[in-house]
N, C-alpha and C positions, 0 to 999 in steps of 0.2 A: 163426446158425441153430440153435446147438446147445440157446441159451436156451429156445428156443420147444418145442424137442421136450424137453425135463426139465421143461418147464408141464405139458403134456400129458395124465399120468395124474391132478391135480389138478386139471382142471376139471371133472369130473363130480360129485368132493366138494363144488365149491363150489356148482351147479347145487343140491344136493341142500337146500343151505344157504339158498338164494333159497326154494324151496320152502317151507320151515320158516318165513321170513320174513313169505309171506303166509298161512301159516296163524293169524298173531299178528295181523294183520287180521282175520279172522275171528273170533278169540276177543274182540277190541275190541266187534264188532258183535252178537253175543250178547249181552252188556250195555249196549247202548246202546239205548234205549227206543223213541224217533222212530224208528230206523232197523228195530226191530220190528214199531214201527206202517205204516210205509210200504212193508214188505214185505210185511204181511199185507195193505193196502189193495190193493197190484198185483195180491197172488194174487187175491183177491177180482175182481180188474176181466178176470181171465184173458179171458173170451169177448169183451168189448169189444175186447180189444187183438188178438186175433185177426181180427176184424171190423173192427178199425181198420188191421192191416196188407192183407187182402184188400182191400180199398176202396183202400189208396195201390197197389199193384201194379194192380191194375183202372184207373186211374188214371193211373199211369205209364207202360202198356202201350198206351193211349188216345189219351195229349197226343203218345208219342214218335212214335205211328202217321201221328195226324195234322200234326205236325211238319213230321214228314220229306216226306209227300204235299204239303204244301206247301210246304217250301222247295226242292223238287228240280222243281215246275211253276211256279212262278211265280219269273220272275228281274224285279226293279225296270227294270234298265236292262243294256243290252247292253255297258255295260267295267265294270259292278258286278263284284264281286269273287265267286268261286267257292263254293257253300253249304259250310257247313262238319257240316251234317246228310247225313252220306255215308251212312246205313245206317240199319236202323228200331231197332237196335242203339245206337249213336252218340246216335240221338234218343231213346232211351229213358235213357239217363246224363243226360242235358239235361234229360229231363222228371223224374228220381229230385230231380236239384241242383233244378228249380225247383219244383215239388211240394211238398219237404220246408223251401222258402225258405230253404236256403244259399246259392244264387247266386254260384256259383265266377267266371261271366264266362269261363271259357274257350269257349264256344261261345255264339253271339247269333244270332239270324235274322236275315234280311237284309230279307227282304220287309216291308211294312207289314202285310197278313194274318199275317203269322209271330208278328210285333209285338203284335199283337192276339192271337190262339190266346197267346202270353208272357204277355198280361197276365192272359188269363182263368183259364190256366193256374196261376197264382200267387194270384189269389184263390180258385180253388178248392183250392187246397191248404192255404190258411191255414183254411176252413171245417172240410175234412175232417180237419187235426191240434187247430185246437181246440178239435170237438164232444167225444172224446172223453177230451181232458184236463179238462174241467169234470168228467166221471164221474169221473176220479180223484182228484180233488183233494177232491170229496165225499164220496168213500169212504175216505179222508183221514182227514177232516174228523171223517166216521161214528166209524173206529176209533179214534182224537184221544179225542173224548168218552168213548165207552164205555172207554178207559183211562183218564181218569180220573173216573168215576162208577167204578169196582174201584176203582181207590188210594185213593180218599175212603171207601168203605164195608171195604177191608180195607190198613191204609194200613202194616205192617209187611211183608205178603206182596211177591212178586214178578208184574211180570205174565205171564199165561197164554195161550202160542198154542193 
């Protein structure tokens, strides 16, 4: 035990040293070009992503609601097994996993309406995450170009955010 406590004053040096660590990540990405381009593409997409996040909670808040209203009314059969959508809470974790189309599998509906509300639920989320990645990927695309239309017209300079 004596080990542990003579470590002790020395973790907070090393803490400091992780720090410094990923600040050399940083300075990689300052030179790295794509990675300027694709950061400027995001800023650029800022109000879509904002609007793309309002829409998945809109969404999310929607599918858990009606979820849970049906898996907690409609039981298939009388020795089926207990829902496992206990709360509008519970079904909103279900509806974030299926939405976003990870698809954990810890929670499944039991009903055949539940089933259905799943499926539709998961094709609407594949619509609503890849309208707005085609924007980004354009605006991409957009800043791609116009970097290199600059390098070709100033081709020793660096580029300009």
């Amino acid at each position: 035990s004596s080990g542990i406590n003579a470590e002790w004053p020395l973790r907070p040096g090393l803490r400091v040293c992780r720090i410094f660590r990923v600040t050399r990540v940083f300075k990689f990405a300052r030179r790295s070009e794509n990675l300027l381009i694709l950061i400027k593409a995001v800023g650029n997409t800022y109000k879509e992503l904002i609007l793309l996040s309002g829409v998945v909670s809109l969404a999310v808040v929607s599918f858990g609601s009606i979820m849970y209203t049906i898996e907690s009314i409609t039981k298939p059969c009388p020795e089926c097994e207990k829902t496992q959508f206990t709360s509008i809470l519970t079904s909103c974790w279900w509806a974030v996993i299926t939405v976003t189309t990870v698809g954990y599998g810890d929670m499944i509906p039991i009903s055949t309406l539940g089933k259905c509300m799943g499926s539709f639920a998961v094709f609407c989320g594949l619509i609503i995450i890849a309208l707005p990645a085609t924007i980004i990927v354009t605006r991409f695309s957009e800043e791609y170009e116009r970097s290199k239309m600059q390098n070709e017209m100033n081709p020793g300079g660096s580029m300009a955010l």
